[in-house]
Wavefront OBJ file of the C-alpha trace (Angstrom):
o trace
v 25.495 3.115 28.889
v 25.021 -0.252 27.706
v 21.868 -2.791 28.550
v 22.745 -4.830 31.877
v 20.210 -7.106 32.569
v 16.718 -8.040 30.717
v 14.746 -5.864 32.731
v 16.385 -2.506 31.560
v 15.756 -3.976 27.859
v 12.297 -2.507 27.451
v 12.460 0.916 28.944
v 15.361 1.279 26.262
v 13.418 0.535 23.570
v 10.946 2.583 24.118
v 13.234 5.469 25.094
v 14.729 4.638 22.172
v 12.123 4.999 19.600
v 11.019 8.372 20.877
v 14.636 9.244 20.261
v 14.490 8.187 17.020
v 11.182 8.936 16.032
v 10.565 11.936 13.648
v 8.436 13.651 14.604
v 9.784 14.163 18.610
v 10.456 17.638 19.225
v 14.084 18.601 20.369
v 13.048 19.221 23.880
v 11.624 15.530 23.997
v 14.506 14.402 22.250
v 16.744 15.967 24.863
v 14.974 14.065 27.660
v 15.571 11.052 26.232
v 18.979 11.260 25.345
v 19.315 12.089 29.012
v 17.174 9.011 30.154
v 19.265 6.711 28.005
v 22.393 7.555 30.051
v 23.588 9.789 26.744
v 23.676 13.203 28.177
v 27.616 13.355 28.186
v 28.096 13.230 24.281
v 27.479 15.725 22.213
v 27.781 13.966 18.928
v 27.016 9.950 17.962
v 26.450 8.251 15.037
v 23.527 5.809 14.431
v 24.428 1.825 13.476
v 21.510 -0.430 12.203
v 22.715 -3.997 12.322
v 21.305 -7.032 10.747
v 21.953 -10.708 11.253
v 22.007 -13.558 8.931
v 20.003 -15.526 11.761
v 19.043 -13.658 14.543
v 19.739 -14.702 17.975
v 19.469 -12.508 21.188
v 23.463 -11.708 21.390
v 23.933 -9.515 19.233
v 23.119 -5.712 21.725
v 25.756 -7.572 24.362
v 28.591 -8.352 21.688
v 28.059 -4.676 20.118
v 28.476 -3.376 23.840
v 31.424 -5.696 24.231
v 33.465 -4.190 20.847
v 32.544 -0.881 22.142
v 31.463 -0.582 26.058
v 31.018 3.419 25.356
v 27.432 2.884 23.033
v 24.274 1.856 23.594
v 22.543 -1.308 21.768
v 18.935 -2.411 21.798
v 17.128 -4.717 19.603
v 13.949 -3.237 17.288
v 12.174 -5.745 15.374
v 14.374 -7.680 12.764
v 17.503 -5.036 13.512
v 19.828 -3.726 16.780
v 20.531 -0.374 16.585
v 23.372 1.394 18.012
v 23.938 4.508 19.092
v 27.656 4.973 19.478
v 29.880 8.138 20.084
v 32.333 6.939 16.889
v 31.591 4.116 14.742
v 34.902 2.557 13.939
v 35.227 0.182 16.881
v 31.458 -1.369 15.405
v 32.683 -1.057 11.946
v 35.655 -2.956 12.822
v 33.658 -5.526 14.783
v 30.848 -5.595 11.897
v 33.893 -6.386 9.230
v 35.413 -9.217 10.754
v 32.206 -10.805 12.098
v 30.372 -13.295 9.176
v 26.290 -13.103 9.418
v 26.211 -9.459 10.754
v 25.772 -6.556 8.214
v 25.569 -2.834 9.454
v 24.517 0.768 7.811
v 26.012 3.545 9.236
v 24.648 6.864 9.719
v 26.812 10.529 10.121
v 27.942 11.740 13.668
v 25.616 14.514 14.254
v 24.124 16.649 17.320
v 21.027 15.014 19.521
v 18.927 17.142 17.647
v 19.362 15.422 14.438
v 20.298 12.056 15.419
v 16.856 10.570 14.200
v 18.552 11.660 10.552
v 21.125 9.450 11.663
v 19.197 6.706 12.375
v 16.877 7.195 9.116
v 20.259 7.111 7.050
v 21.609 3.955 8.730
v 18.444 2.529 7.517
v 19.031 4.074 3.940
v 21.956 2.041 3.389
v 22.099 -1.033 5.395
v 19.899 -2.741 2.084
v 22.917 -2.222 0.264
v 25.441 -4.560 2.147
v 26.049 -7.747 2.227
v 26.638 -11.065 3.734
v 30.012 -11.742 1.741
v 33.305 -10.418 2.253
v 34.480 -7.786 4.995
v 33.769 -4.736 2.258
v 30.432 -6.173 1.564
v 28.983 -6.091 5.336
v 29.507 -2.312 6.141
v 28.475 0.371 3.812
v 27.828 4.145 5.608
v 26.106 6.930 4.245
v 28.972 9.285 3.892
v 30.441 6.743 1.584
v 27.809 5.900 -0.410
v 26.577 9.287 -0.948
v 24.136 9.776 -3.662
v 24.262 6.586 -5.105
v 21.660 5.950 -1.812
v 19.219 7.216 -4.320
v 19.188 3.829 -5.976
v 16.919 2.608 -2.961
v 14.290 5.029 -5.025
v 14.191 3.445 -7.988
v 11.497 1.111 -9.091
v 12.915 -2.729 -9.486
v 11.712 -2.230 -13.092
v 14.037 0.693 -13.611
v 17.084 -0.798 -11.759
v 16.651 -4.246 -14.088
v 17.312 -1.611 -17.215
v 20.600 -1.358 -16.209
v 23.232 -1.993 -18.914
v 25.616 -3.640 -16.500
v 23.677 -5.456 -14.633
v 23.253 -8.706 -17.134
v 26.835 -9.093 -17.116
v 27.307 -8.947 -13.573
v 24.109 -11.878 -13.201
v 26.041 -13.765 -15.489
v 29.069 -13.856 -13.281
v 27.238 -14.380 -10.382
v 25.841 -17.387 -11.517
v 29.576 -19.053 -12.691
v 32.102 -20.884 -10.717
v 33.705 -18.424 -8.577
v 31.911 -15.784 -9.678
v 30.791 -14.179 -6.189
v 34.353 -14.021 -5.350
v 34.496 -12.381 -8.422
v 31.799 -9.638 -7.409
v 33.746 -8.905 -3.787
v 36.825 -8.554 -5.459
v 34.649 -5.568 -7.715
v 33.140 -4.233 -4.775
v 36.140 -3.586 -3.199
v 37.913 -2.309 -6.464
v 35.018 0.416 -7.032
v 35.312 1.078 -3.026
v 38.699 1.476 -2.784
v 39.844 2.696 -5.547
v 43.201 0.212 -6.618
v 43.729 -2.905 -6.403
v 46.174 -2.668 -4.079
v 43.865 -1.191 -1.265
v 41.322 -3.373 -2.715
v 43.299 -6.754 -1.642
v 44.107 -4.985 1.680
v 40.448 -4.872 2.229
v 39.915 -8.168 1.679
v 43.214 -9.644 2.779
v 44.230 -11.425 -0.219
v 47.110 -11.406 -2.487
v 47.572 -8.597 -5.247
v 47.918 -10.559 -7.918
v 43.995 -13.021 -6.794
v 42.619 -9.909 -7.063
v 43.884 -8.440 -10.679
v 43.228 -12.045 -11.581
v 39.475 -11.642 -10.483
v 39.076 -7.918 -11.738
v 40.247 -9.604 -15.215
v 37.613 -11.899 -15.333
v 35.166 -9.165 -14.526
v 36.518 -6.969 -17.332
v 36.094 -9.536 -20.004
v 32.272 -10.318 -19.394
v 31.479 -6.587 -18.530
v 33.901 -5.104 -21.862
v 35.332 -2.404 -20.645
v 38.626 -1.608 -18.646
v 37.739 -1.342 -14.616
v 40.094 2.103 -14.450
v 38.699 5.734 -13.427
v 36.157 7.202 -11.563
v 33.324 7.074 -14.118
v 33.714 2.998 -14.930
v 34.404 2.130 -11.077
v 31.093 4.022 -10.346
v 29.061 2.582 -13.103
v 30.131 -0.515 -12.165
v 29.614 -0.090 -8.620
v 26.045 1.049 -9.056
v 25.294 -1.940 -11.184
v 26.431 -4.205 -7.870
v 24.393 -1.968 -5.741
v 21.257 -2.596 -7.630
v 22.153 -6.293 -8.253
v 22.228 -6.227 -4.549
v 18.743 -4.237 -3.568
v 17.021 -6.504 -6.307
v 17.617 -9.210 -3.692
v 17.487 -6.784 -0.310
v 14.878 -8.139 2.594
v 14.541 -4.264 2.866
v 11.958 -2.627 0.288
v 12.575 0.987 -0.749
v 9.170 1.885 0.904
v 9.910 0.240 4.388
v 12.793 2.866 5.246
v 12.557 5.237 7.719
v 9.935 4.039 9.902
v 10.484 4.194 13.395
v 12.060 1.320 15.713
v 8.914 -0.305 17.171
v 8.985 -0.490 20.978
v 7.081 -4.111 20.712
v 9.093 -6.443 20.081
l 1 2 3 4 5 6 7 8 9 10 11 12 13 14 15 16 17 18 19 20 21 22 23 24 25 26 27 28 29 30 31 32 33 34 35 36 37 38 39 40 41 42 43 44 45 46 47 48 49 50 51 52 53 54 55 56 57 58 59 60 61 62 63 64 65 66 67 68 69 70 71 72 73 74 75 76 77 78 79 80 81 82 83 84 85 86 87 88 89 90 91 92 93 94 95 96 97 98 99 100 101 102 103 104 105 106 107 108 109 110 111 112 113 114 115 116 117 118 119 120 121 122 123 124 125 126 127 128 129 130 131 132 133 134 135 136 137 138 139 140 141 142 143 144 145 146 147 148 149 150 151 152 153 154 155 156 157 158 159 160 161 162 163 164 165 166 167 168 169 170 171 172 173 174 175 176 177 178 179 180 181 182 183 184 185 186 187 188 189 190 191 192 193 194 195 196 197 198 199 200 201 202 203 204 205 206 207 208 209 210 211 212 213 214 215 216 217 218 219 220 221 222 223 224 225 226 227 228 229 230 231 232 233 234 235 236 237 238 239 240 241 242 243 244 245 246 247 248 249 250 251 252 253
C-alpha cells in the first residue's frame, strides 16, 4: 500500500487530499480509500510527520518501519495513514529530526478527523528527547485547546517565567525533557524509562525544576499545570500557528 516509484507519488497525493479533505462526502471518501489500495482496513489512524530538515526520504523510511501504511508527502509534512500507529511511534521516538502528531483510529468515514487532529497536536512536540517528538491526541486530550489561545494569553501564564528561566541555564533543556516526561508519565521511574536514563539523573533534574518553579512536582493537578506551562512554552515557538490547522494537504507540491 506503500508509494513504489515516483510516478505513483502524485496520484497519491491527490487521492489523498480528497480523503482528507472536509468537506468530501462519505461516498467520495469511500472511493478513495479504495483507490489508495485501503479498502481492506476498516479502521487507521492518521500520522502527520515533520522533519527538522526535510529531505525526500522520509514516505520510504515510514513505509520501511511499517510496510502495512501508506506515506505521501504534503507541503512541509508526510502524512501517514497507518492501520495502528505504534510501529511509527516507535520509529518517530528513536529517530532525532522527525516529530509526529497522532490522530485516533477511527472508521473511513471520519478519518479526515483523524487527520485534522494529527495536525492539532503535532505543534506541540518537539525536537528533543524521545517523549518530546510524539505527542497523540488521545493523550493530550483537552489540553489541545491551548493551540486556541492567543500568544498574549499563553505569555500570562504563572509558570511559564520559571520554566524560560531554566531554559535559558546550563543544562536546563535537559532539565525541561526530564519534566516532560515526569508530567507524561506520571513517576519518575517510568519517566527515566522513557528517556533511558538513570533514576536517580532524573530526580536530580526534577529537583532543579522544583526549586525555580516552588512547588513540589507530585499529583495530578501540579504535573498538569506544569505540563501545560511546557506546552505553551513550546507553541510560543511552534512553526505551526493556531490558525493554520486543519487545512487540507495540498496536492501541489
Amino acid at each position: 500500500m506503500n508509494p513504489v516509484s515516483n510516478a505513483t507519488v502524485l496520484p497519491q497525493r491527490r487521492l489523498l487530499s480528497g480523503l482528507l479533505h472536509t468537506d468530501t462526502n462519505d461516498r467520495d471518501r469511500e472511493n478513495l480509500w479504495i483507490s489508495l489500495g485501503l479498502g481492506t482496513l476498516k479502521r487507521s489512524a492518521v500520522l502527520a510527520f515533520r522533519e527538522k530538515e526535510s529531505s525526500e526520504q522520509l514516505p520510504q523510511r515510514i513505509a520501511e518501519a511499517d510496510p502495512d501504511c501508506i506515506a505521501v508527502t504534503t507541503g512541509a509534512d508526510t502524512i501517514a495513514i497507518a492501520p495502528r500507529d505504534t510501529p511509527l511511534r516507535r520509529f518517530a521516538e528513536m529517530t532525532a529530526g522527525v516529530r509526529v502528531g497522532i490522530g485516533p483510529r477511527v472508521p473511513v468515514a471520519r478519518i479526515h478527523l483523524s487527520y485534522h487532529h494529527a495536525l492539532d497536536v503535532l505543534p506541540f512536540t518537539g525536537d528533543g528527547s524521545p517523549v518530546s517528538r510524539v505527542i497523540s491526541h488521545a493523550e493530550l486530550g483537552n489540553l489541545t485547546l491551548l493551540a486556541r489561545v492567543p500568544r498574549d494569553d499563553l505569555l500570562k501564564l504563572p509558570d511559564l517565567p520559571a520554566l524560560q528561566a531554566i531554559e535559558r541555564k546550563d543544562g536546563g533543556r535537559a532539565e525541561l525533557e526530564a519534566l516532560e516526561a515526569l508530567c507524561r508519565t506520571g513517576t519518575l521511574r517510568r519517566a527515566a524509562k522513557a528517556l533511558h536514563l538513570h533514576h536517580s539523573s532524573v530526580a536530580r533534574r526534577i529537583g532543579n525544576v522544583e526549586e525555580v518553579l516552588g512547588y513540589r512536582l507530585i499529583g495530578p493537578i501540579p504535573l498538569t499545570s506544569a505540563y501545560a506551562a511546557v506546552l505553551a512554552l513550546r507553541l510560543l515557538k511552534s512553526d505551526r500557528a493556531p490558525h493554520e490547522i486543519n487545512q487540507p494537504p495540498s496536492c501541489d507540491s
